[in-house]
Structure formats: structure tokens, C-alpha cells
C-alpha positions as CSV (number, residue, x, y, z in Angstrom):
1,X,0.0,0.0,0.0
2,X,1.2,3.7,-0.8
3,X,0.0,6.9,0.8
4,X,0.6,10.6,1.3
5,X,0.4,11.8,4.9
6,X,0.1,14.8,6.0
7,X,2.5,15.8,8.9
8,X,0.2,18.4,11.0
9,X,3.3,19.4,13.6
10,X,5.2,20.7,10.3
11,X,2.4,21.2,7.4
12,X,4.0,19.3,5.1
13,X,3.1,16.1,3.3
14,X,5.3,13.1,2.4
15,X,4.6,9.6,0.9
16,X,5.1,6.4,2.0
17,X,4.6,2.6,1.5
18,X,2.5,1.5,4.7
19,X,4.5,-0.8,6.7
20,X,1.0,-2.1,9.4
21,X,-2.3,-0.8,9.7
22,X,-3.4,-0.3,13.6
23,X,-7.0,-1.0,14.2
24,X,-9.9,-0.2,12.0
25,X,-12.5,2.6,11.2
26,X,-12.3,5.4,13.4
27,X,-9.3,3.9,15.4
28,X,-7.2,3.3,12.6
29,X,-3.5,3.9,12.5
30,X,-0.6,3.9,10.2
31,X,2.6,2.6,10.1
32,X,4.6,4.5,7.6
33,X,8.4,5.7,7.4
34,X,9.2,9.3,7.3
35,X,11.8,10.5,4.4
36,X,12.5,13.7,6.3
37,X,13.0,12.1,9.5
38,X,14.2,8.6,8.9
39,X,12.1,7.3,11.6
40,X,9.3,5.0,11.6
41,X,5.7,6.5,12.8
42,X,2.0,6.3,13.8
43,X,0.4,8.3,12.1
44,X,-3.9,8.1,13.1
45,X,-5.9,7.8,9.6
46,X,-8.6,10.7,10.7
47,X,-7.7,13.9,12.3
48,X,-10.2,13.4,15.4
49,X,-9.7,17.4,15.8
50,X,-11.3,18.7,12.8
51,X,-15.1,18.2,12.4
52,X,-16.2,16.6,10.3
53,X,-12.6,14.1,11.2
54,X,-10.4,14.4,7.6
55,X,-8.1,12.1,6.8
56,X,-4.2,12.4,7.1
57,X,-3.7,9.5,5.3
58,X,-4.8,9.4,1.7
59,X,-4.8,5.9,-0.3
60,X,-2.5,5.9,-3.3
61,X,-2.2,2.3,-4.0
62,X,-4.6,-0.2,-2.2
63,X,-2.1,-3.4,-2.7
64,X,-2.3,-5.2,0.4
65,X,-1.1,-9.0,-1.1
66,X,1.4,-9.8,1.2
67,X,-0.1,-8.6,4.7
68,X,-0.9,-10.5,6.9
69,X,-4.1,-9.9,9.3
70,X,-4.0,-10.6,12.9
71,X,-6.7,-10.5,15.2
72,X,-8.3,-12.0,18.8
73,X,-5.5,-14.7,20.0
74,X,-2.8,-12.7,18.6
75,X,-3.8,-9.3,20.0
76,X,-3.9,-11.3,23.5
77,X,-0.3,-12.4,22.9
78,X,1.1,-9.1,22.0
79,X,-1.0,-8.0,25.5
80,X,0.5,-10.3,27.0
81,X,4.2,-9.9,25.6
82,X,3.5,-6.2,27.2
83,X,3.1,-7.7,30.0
84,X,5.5,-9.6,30.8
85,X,8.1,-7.3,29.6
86,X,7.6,-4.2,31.5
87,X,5.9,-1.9,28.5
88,X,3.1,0.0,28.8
89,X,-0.1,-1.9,27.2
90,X,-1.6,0.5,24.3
91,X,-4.7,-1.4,23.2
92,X,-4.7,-2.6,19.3
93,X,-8.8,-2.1,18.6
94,X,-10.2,-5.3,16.6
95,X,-7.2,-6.1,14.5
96,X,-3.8,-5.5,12.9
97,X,-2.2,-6.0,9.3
98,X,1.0,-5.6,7.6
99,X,3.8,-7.2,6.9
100,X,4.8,-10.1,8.7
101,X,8.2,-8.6,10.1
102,X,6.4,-5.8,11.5
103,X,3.4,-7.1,13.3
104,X,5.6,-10.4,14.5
105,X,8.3,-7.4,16.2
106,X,6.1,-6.9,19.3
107,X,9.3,-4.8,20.8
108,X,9.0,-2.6,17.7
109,X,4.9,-2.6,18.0
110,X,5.4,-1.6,21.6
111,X,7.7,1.4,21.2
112,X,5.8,2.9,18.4
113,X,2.2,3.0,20.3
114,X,3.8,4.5,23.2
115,X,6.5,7.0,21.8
116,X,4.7,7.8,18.1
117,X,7.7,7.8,16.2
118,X,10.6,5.0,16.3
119,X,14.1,5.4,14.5
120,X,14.6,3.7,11.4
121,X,18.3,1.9,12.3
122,X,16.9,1.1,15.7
123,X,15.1,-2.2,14.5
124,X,15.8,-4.8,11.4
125,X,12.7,-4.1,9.3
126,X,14.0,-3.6,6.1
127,X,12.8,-0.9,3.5
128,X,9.7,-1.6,1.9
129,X,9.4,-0.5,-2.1
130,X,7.2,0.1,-5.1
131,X,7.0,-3.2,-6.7
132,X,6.0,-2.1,-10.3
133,X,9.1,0.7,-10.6
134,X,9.9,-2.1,-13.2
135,X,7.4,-1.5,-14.9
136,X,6.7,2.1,-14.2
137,X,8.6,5.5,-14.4
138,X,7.5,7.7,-11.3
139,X,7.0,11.3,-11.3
140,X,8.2,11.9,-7.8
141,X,9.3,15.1,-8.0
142,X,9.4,18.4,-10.1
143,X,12.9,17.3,-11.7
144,X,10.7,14.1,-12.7
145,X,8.5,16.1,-14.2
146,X,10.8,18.4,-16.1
147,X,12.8,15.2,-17.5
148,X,9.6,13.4,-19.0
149,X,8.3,16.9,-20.2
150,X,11.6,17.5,-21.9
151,X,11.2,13.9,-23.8
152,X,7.5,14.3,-24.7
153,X,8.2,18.0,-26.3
154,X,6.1,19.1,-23.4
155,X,3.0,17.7,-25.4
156,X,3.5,19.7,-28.4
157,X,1.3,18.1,-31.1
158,X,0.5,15.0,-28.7
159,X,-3.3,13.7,-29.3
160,X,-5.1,12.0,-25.6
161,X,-6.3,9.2,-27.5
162,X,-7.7,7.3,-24.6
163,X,-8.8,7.7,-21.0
164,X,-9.8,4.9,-18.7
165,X,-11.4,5.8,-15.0
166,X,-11.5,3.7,-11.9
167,X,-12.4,3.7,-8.4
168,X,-11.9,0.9,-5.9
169,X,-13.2,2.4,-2.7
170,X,-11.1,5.4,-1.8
171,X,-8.7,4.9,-4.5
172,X,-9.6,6.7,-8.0
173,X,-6.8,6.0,-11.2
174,X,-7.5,7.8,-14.3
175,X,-4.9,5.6,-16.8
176,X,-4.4,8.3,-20.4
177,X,-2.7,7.2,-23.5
178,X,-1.1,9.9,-25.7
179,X,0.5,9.7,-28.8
180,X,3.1,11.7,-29.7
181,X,4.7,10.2,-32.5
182,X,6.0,12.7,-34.1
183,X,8.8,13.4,-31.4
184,X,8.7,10.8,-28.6
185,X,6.0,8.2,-29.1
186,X,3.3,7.1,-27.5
187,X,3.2,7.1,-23.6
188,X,0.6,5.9,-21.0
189,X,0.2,7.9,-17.8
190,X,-1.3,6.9,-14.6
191,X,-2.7,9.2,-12.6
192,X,-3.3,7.5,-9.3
193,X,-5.5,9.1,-6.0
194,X,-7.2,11.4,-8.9
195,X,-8.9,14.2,-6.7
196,X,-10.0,16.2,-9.9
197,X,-10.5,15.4,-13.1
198,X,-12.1,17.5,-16.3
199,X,-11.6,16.6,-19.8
200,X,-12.2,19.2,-22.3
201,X,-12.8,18.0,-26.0
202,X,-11.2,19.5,-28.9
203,X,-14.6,21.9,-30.2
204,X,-16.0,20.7,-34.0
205,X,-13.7,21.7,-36.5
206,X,-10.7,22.1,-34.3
207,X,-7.5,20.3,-34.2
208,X,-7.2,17.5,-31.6
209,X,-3.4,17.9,-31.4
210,X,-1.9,19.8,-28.2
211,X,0.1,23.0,-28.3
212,X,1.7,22.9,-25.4
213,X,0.5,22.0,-21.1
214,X,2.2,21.4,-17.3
215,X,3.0,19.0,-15.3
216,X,3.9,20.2,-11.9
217,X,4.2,18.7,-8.5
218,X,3.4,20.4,-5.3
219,X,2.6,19.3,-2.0
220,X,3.8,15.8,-3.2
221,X,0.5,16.2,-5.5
222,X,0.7,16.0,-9.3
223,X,-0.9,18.4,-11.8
224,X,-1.4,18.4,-15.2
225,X,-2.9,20.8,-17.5
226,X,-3.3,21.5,-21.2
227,X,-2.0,24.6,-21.3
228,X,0.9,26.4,-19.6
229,X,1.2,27.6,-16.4
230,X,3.8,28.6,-14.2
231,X,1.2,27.0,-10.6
232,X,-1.5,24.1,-10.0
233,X,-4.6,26.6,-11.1
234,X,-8.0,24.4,-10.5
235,X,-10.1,26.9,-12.1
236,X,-8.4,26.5,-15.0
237,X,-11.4,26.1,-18.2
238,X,-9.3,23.7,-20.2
239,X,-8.8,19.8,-19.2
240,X,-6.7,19.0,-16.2
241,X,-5.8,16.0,-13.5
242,X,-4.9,16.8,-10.0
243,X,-3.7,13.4,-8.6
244,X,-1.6,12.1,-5.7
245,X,0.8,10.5,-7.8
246,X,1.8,9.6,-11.4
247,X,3.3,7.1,-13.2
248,X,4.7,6.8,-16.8
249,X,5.7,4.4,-19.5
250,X,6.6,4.5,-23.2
251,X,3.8,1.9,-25.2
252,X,5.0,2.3,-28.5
């Protein structure tokens, strides 16, 4: 599973694969590693402060293959690990998943309920990946960006030939195939926790084909645009994408 967080003490956001999910519903918690900090934290899934409660995580990728769930007898055993070696018993509510060298590390479990946040190098757990960067080129950052813009000829005379939309739950991926042939090719771009979409079709009698657009990441968000502009702008009449992450590959 991937997510952005948002870090409320700083007002920033960073991504993360998710290392063990806490509970469920309202007392759900995340386990997720920190790239400013290095350290390992808890980070609560609703922001119980705000009202209605907002998330702080947001889902990215929903891949949860190679968790595994614990609940009831295991819950009692990590209560009971607490117990018998001096920590301080936080309560897990219903269940907990992840992966298996995370929620078997009940030292590790018990230092991040009580103290939050949990040093990277202080425990063996290695670092978790993306499994389909293979596959995938990411567009983590506004270097990212520049690089695949400076490839595609920053859309110039590229047609969207086809756009594919769908939502599993919290999770919305809007997949878009461009051709570009004249210059790069064609390329397929996945836009992945899509928070807006608009699509604005070429009017009768116009040409299909692209002048120019963005592609700019802020706020570890991506947006994309068919025109230029120098910042995300949501009011923007043309088509655009805002998503939480996007991915790229050459198809042809």
C-alpha cells in the first residue's frame, strides 16, 4: 500500500509505502516511514480534531497482497508480551495488518504505540518498495517532471487518445494514453488518488493535437494541464488531472 500523509506538527506532506495498519474505522492507524525524519511513525488515519474528522492519510495504492491480518488470539499475545516485559499496554482495537516482520516485532509494536515515532536503524525491518518501478517510471518530483516533459516535447502536437477511469473504494486511477509520435512516441500515464478530473474536447472543427501543457508537482500532488502555467490553477477552463501520484511508461 502507498500513501501521502500529512505531517500536522510541520504542514508538510510526504509519501510512503504502509508498513501495518493499527486497528480499523475510526481507530485506525498507520505505520509509515518518514523520508525527512528517517524514523518510523504512527500516524492516526482521521484527524479526530477537525469536524467533520479528515483524513491524514490518503490511499495511493490499495495493494495489500502480502499482509498479513491478525486479530483475537494474537492481539492477547502481544497484550500479554506487554506484560511480561515491562511496556506500557496501548490497546490494538479489533485487528492488525502488515507485513509479517512488522506485526511479529512486538518490541518494535510496543515502542511505536507509546512513543509515536521510532528510528529507522533502531530495529531490522527492512525498507519496503514500489514493486511495479519495473514496470513504471515515477514522477516523484518536479525534476521528474521536467525530465519526462523535456522527452515528450512538453506535449506539443501529442493527441489523448484514450482515458480509462476507476475507483476501488477510496482509491480513484484515471490511466491516459497519448500519442506523440512525431517526437517521442506514445506514452501511457497513470494518474493514481485522482482528486479532480475534467476533460475538455477539442470543439467541432478544431484540431485534436496539443500545443503545449504542465505537469507540476506540489505538496507531493501532481498536476497536469493542457496549457501552460507557471502553478497548479483548479479553475483553469481547459482539461486538467490533479492526482496524488503519477506514473509513466513508453507503449510504443
Amino acid at each position: 500500500m502507498f500513501v501521502r500523509v500529512f505531517d500536522k506538527e510541520n504542514n508538510i506532506y510526504y509519501k510512503s509505502i504502509v508498513y501495518a495498519i493499527l486497528g480499523k474505522g475510526w481507530y485506525e492507524q498507520y505505520i509509515v516511514l518518514n523520508p525527512n525524519t528517517r524514523n518510523f511513525e504512527l500516524v492516526d488515519y482521521l484527524d479526530k480534531q477537525t469536524n467533520p474528522a479528515k483524513p491524514l492519510v490518503e490511499k495511493i495504492q490499495l495493494n495489500e497482497e502480502n499482509f498479513v491480518v491478525y486479530k483475537d488470539d494474537n492481539l492477547l499475545k502481544y497484550k500479554l508480551f506487554c506484560k511480561d516485559n515491562g511496556y506500557e499496554y496501548v490497546e490494538i482495537k479489533f485487528e492488525m495488518k502488515g507485513y509479517q516482520e512488522v506485526i511479529d516485532n512486538n518490541a518494535f509494536l510496543a515502542n511505536i504505540l507509546i512513543n509515536r515515532s521510532v528510528p529507522f536503524d533502531e530495529y531490522s525491518i527492512p525498507i519496503r518498495n514500489l514493486e511495479d518501478t519495473s514496470e513504471w517510471n515515477y514522477i516523484l518530483s518536479q525534476e521528474d517532471a521536467d525530465d519526462f516533459m523535456h522527452k515528450f516535447a512538453h506535449f506539443h502536437d501529442s493527441i489523448l487518445d484514450k482515458l480509462s477511469y476507476s475507483d476501488s473504494y477510496s482509491a480513484t486511477t484515471v490511466n491516459a494514453i497519448f500519442d506523440n509520435s512525431g517526437w517521442f512516441g506514445v506514452v501511457e500515464l497513470c494518474f493514481e488518488g485522482v482528486q479532480i478530473l475534467k476533460i475538455v474536447p477539442a470543439p467541432e472543427n478544431y484540431t485534436k493535437e496539443l500545443y503545449e501543457a504542465s505537469l507540476i508537482v506540489k505538496d507531493e500532488c501532481v498536476f497536469w494541464a493542457d496549457s501552460f502555467m507557471d502553478a497548479p490553477n483548479e479553475t483553469y477552463e481547459g482539461s486538467l488531472i490533479k492526482a496524488l501520484s503519477l506514473k509513466w511508461r513508453k507503449i510504443k
